[in-house]
C-alpha positions as CSV (number, residue, x, y, z in Angstrom):
1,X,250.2,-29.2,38.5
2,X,249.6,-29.2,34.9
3,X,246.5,-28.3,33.4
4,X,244.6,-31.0,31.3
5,X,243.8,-29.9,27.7
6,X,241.3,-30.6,24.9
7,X,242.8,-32.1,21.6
8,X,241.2,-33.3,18.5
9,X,242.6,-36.4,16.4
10,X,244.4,-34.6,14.1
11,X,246.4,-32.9,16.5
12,X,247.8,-36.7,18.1
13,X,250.9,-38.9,16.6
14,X,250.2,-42.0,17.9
15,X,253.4,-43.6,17.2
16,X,253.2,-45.6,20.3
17,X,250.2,-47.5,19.7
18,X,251.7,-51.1,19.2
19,X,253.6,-50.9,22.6
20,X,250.5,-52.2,24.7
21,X,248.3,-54.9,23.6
22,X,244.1,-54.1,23.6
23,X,241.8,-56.5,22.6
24,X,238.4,-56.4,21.1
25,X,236.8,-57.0,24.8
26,X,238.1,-54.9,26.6
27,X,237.9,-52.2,24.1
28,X,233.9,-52.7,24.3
29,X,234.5,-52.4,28.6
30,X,235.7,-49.1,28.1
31,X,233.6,-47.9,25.8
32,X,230.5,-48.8,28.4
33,X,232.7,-46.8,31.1
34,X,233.3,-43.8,29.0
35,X,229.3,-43.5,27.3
36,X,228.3,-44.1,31.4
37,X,231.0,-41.9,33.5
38,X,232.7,-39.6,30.6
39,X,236.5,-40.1,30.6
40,X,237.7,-40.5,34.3
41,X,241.8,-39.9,33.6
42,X,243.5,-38.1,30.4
43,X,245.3,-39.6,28.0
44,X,249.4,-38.9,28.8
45,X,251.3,-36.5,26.2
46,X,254.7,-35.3,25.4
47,X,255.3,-32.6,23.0
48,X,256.2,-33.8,19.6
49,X,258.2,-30.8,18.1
50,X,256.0,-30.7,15.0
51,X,253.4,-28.1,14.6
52,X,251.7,-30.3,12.0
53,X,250.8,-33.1,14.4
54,X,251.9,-31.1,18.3
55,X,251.6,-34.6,20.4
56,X,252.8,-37.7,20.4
57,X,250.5,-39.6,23.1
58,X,252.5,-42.3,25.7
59,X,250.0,-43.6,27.9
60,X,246.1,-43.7,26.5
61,X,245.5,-46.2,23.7
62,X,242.6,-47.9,24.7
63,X,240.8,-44.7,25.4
64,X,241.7,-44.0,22.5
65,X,240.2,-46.0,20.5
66,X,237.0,-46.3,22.8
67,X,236.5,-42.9,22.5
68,X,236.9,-42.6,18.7
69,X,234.4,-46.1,18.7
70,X,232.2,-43.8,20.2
71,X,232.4,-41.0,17.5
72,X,233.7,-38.2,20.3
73,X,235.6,-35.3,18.3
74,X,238.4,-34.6,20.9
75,X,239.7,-36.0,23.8
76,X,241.3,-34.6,27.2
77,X,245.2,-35.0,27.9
78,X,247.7,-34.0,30.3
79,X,250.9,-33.0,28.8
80,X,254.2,-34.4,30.6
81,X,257.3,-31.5,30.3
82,X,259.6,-34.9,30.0
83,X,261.9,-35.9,27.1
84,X,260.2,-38.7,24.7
85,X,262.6,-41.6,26.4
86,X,261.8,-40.3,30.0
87,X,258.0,-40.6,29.2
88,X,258.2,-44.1,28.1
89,X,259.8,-45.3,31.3
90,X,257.8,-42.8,33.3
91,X,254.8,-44.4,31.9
92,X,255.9,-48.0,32.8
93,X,256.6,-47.1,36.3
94,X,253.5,-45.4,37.0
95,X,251.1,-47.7,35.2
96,X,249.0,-49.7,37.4
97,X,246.2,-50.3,35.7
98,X,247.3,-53.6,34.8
99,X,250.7,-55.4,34.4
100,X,252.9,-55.5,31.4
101,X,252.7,-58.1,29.4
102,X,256.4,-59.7,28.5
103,X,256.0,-59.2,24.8
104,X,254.7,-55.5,25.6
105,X,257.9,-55.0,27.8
106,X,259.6,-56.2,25.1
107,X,258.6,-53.6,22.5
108,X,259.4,-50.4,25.0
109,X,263.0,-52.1,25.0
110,X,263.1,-52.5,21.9
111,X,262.1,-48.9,21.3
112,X,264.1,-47.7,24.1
113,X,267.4,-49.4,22.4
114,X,266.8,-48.8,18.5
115,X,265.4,-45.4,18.7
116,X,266.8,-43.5,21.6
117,X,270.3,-45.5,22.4
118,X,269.5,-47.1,25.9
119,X,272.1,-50.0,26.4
120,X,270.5,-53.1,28.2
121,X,272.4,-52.1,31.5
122,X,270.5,-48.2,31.3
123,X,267.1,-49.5,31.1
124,X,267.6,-52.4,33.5
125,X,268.8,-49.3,35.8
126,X,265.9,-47.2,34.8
127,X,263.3,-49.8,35.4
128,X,264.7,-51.1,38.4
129,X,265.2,-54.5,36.9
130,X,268.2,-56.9,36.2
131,X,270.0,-56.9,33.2
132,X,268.3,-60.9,32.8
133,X,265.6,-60.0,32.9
134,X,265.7,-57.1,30.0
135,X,268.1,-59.9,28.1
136,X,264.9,-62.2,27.7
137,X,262.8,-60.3,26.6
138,X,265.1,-59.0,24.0
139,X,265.3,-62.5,23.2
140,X,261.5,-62.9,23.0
141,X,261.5,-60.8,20.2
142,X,263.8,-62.6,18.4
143,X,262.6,-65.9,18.9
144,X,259.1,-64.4,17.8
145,X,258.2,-64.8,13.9
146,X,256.4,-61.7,12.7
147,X,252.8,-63.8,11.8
148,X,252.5,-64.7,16.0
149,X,254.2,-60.9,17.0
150,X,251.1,-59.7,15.4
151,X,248.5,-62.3,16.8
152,X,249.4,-61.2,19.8
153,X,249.4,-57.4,19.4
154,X,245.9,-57.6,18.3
155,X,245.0,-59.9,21.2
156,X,244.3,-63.6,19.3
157,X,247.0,-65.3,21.2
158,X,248.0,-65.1,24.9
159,X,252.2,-64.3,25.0
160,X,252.1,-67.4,27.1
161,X,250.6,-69.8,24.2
162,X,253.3,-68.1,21.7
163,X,256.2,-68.4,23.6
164,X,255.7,-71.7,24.8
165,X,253.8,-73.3,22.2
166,X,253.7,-71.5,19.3
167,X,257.5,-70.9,18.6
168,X,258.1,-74.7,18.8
169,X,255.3,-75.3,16.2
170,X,256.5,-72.7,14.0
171,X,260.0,-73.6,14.1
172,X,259.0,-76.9,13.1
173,X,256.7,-75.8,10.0
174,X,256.1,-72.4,9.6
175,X,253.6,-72.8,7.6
176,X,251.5,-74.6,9.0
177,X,251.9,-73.1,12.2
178,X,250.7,-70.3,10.2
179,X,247.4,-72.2,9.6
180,X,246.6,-72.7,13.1
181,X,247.2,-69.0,13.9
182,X,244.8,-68.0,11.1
183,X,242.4,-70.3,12.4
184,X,242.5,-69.2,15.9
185,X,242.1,-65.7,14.8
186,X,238.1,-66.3,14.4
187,X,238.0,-69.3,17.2
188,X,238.6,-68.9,20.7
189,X,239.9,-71.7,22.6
190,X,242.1,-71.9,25.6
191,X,246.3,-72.3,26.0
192,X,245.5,-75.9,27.4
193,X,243.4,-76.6,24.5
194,X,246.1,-75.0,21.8
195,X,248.8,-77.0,23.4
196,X,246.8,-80.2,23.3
197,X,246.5,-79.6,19.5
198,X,250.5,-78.8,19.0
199,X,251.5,-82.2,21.3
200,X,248.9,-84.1,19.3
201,X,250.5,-82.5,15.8
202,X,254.2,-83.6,17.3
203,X,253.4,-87.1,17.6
204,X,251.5,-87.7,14.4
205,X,253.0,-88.3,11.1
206,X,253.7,-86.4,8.2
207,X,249.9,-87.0,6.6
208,X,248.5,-86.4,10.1
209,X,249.9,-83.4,10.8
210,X,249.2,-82.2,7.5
211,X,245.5,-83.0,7.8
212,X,245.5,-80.9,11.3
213,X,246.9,-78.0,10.0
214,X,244.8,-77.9,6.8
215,X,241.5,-78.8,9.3
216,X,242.3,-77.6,12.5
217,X,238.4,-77.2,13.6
218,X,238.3,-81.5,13.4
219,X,240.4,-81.7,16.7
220,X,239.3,-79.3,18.3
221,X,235.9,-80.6,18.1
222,X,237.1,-84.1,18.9
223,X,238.5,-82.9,22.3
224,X,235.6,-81.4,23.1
225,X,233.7,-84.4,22.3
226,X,236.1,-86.9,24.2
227,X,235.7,-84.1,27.0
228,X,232.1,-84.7,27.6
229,X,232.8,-88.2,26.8
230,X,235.0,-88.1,29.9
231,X,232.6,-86.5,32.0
232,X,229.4,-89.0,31.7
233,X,232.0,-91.8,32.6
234,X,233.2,-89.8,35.5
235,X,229.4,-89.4,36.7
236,X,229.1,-92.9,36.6
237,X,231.5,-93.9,38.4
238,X,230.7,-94.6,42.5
239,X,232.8,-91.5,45.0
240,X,235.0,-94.2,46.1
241,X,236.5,-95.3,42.7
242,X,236.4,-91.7,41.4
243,X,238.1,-90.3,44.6
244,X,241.2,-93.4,43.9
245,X,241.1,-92.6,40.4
246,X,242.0,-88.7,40.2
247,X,244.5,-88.9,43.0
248,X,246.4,-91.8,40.4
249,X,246.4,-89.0,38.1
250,X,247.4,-86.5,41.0
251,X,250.6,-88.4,41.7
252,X,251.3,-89.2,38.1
253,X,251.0,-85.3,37.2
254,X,253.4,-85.0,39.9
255,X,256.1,-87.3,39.2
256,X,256.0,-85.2,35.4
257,X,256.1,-82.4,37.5
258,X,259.3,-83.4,39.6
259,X,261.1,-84.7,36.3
260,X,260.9,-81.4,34.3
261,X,261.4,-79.3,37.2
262,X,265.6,-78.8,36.6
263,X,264.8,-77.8,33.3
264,X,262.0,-75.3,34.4
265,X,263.5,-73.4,37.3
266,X,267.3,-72.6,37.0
267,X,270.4,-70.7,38.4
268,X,270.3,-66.9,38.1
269,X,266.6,-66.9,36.0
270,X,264.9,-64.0,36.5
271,X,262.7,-64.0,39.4
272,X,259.3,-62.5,37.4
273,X,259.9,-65.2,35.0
274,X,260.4,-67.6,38.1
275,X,257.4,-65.6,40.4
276,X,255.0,-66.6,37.5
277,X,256.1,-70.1,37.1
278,X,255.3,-70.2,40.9
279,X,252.3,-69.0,41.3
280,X,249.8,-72.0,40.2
281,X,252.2,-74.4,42.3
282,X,251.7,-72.2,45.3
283,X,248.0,-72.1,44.1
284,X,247.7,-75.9,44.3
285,X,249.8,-76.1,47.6
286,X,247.1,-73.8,49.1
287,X,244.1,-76.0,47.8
288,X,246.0,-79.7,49.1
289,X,246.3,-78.0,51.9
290,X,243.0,-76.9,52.4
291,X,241.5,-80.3,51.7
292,X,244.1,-81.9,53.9
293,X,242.7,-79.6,57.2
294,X,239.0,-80.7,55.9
295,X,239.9,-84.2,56.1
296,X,242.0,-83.9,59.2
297,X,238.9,-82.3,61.0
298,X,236.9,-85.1,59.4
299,X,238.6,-87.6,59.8
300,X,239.6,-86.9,63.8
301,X,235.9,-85.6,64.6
């Protein structure tokens, strides 16, 4: 087994840093577990060839950066005897501290192809995946302007509300796509909310839209307001009436659901892409479900 060593800053390239995404929060998390416990696994290295800068580090970002956050002078790392491309999928395979994101996957394929020569059909080999699947998210970096590739790298927008929200928007008007971005780079709201804002812009006119983009805290606080607006009706109204009301909306969620569903779910698409679509209708299935056996029991008692 190879030994773990000690290495200052200096003596780290840390080329790699944009391949996974860390965001401000969970930065502070490690920096609680590492002043508490010390660091519990070393960072992942591969010998650089330079004697200027020895290591290039693949796996170890975020303790990283905790670490330095916490003024620490070196840090401990276990050097891999693997070539740089062999590291970069070695690290994917073995990483289970959390799941790739898409657009992170997207950047060690990108890397993998521009850099080191890996045709699609290699590194869907090497990481056990179709070639569909590594064809999309080459694609996602495409479709991506630089302005959202960036929120997302430092963790202001979900790949999720980019890809599916924010790519529309700024093909539309780039600029004031931009706008919102900016915006949403000091405000937190969720991919429900964002997407409200972006159907909203869609419908409106020209001077609408402009006055959204330029003022895009004046919706936000109007759906909030129309939210609690919502709610003191909602507690008003008697079980009964309530209970009729939110299954009208059930059924006409589901008839949206049903219509879009050919465009959603399709021949050969790749089955993470599909498993993720999935999962809150599987979700939901579980809960109607549930409340259906409640009732039954109910109901029969």
């Amino acid at each position: 087994m190879i030994k773990s060593i000690e290495l200052e800053w200096h003596q780290l390239d840390l080329r790699y840093s944009c391949l996974r995404i860390h965001t401000a929060a969970s930065k502070r998390r490690f920096m609680l577990s590492i002043d508490e416990y010390g660091l519990l696994m070393p960072i992942t290295i591969v010998s650089s060839g330079n004697p200027s800068c020895p290591w290039i580090v693949i796996d170890g970002y975020l303790r990283i950066a905790a670490t330095q956050a916490l003024g620490r002078d070196v840090i401990l790392a276990r050097p891999w005897e693997t070539s740089l491309p062999e590291s970069l999928l070695l690290a994917y395979q073995q990483d289970t501290s959390r799941p790739w994101d898409k657009f992170e996957e997207a950047q060690l394929i990108h890397e993998l192809m521009t850099l080191h020569g890996y045709s699609q059909v290699q590194i869907a080999k090497s990481l056990g995946k179709s070639k569909s699947w590594v064809n999309y998210r080459c694609q996602l970096l495409t479709d991506l302007p630089d302005f959202l590739k960036t929120s997302i790298y430092q963790g202001v927008l979900s790949t999720w509300t980019a890809t599916r929200t924010l790519i529309p928007f700024a093909r539309a008007n780039s600029g004031q796509c931009k706008q919102l971005v900016e915006y949403l780079s000091t405000s937190t709201h969720s991919s429900r909310d964002i997407h409200s804002f972006y159907e909203q812009y869609r419908r409106s006119n020209q001077r609408v839209r402009q006055e959204m983009a330029s003022n895009p805290p004046l919706f936000f606080k109007a759906q909030a307001f129309k939210k609690q607006e919502e709610t003191k009706s909602i507690d008003k109204l008697a079980p009964e009436t309530l209970w009729e009301a939110k299954l009208a909306q059930i059924l006409s969620a589901f008839q949206i659901l049903q219509s879009i569903s050919p465009a959603v779910f399709y021949p050969k698409q790749d089955k993470t892409q599909q498993d993720a679509l999935m999962k809150p209708f599987y979700q939901l299935v579980e809960k109607v479900n549930s409340l259906n056996e409640t009732l039954r029991r109910k109901i029969h008692a």
